[in-house]
C-alpha positions as CSV (number, residue, x, y, z in Angstrom):
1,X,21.8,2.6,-3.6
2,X,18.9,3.7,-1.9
3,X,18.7,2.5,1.9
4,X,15.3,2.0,3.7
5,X,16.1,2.2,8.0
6,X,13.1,1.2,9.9
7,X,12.7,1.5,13.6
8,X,9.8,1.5,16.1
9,X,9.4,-2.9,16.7
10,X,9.4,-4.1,20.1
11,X,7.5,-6.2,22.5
12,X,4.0,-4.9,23.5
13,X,1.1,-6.4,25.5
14,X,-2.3,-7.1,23.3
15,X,-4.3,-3.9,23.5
16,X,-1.2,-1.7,23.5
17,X,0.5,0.6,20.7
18,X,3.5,1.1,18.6
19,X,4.9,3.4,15.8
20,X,7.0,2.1,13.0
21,X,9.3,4.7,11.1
22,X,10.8,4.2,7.9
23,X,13.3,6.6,6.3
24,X,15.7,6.8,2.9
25,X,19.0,7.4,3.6
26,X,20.4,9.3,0.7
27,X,18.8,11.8,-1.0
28,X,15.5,11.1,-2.9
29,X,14.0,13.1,-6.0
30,X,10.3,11.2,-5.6
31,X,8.7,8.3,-4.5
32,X,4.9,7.8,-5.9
33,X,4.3,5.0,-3.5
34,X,5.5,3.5,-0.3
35,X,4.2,0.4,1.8
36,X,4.6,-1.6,5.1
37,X,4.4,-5.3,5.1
38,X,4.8,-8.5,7.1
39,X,5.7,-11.8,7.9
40,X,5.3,-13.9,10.7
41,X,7.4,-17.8,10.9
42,X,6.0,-20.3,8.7
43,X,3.9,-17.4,6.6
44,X,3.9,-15.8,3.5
45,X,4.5,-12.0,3.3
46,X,1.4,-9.7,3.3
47,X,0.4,-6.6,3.1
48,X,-0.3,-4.5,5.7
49,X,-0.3,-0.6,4.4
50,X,0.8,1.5,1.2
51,X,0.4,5.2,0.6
52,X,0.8,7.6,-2.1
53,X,2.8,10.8,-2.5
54,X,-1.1,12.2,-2.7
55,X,-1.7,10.8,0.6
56,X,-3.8,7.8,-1.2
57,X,-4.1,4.9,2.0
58,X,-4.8,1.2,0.8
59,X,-5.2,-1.7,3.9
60,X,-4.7,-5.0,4.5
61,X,-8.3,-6.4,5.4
62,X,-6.5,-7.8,8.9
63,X,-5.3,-4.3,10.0
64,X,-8.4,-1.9,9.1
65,X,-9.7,0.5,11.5
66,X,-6.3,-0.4,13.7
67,X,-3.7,0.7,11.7
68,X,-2.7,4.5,9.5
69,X,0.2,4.6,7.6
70,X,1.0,8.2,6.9
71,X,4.3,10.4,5.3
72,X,6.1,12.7,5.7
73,X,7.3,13.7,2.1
74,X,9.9,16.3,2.3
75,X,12.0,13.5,4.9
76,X,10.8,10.5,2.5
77,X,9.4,9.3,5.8
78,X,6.8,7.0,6.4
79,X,5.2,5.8,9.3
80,X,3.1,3.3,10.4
81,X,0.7,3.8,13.7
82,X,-0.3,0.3,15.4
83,X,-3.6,0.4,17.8
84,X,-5.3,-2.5,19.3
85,X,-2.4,-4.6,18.7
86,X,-3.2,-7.9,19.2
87,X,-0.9,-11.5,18.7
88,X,-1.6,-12.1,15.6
89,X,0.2,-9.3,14.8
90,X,3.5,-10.2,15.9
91,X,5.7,-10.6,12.8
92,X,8.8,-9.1,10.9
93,X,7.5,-5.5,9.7
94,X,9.7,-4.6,6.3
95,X,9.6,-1.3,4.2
96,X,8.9,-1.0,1.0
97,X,9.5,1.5,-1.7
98,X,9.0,-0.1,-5.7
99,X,10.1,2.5,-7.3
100,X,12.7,5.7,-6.6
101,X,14.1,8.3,-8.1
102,X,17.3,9.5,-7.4
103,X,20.2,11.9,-9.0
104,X,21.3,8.5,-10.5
105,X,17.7,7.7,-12.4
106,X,14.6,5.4,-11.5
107,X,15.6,2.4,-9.2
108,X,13.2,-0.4,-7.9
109,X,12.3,-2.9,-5.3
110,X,14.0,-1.5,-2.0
111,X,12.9,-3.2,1.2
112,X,14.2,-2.6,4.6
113,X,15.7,-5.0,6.9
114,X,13.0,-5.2,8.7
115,X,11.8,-4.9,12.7
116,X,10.1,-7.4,15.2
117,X,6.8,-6.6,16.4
118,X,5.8,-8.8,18.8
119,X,2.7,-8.7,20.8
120,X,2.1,-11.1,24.3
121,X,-1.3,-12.3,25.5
């Protein structure tokens, strides 16, 4: 099975910055598209990024102007750049990739385990 590692969460002041990595662990043929989302206690999971092989970017309104996911292709890396983090943005950041393929055929629906952002006042 495909595994999705992220790394990058910790504890920031509002203001500050962080970058989020997420990487496959085996050996990938392609990925068409690749996302971040979140979810803070008590809420529902939301988008916060997704980006194409192409480089096509899509936004959560929440995180516009703040936020760039980019990739890097050949590592089936991506990453997401926090600015202007503020509390509201503290939540459980999770991976996404829908749809893989792999020397064993198309696989779906692989999420990370997820890392804490969490961001003080």
């Amino acid at each position: 099975q495909v595994q999705l590692v992220e790394s990058g969460g910790g504890l920031v002041q509002a203001g500050g910055s962080l970058r989020l990595s997420c990487a496959a662990s085996e050996s990938i043929f392609s990925i068409n598209v690749m996302g971040w989302y979140r979810q803070a206690p008590g809420n529902q999971r939301e988008l916060v990024a997704t980006i194409t092989r192409s480089g096509s970017t899509n936004y959560g309104d929440s995180v516009k102007g703040r936020f760039t996911i980019s990739s890097d292709n050949a590592k089936n890396t991506i990453y997401l750049q926090m600015n202007s983090l503020k509390p509201e943005d503290t939540a459980v950041y999770y991976c996404n990739a829908p749809r893989v393929v792999t020397s064993r055929g198309v696989e779906y629906n692989y999420w990370g385990q997820g890392t804490q952002v969490t961001v003080s006042s």
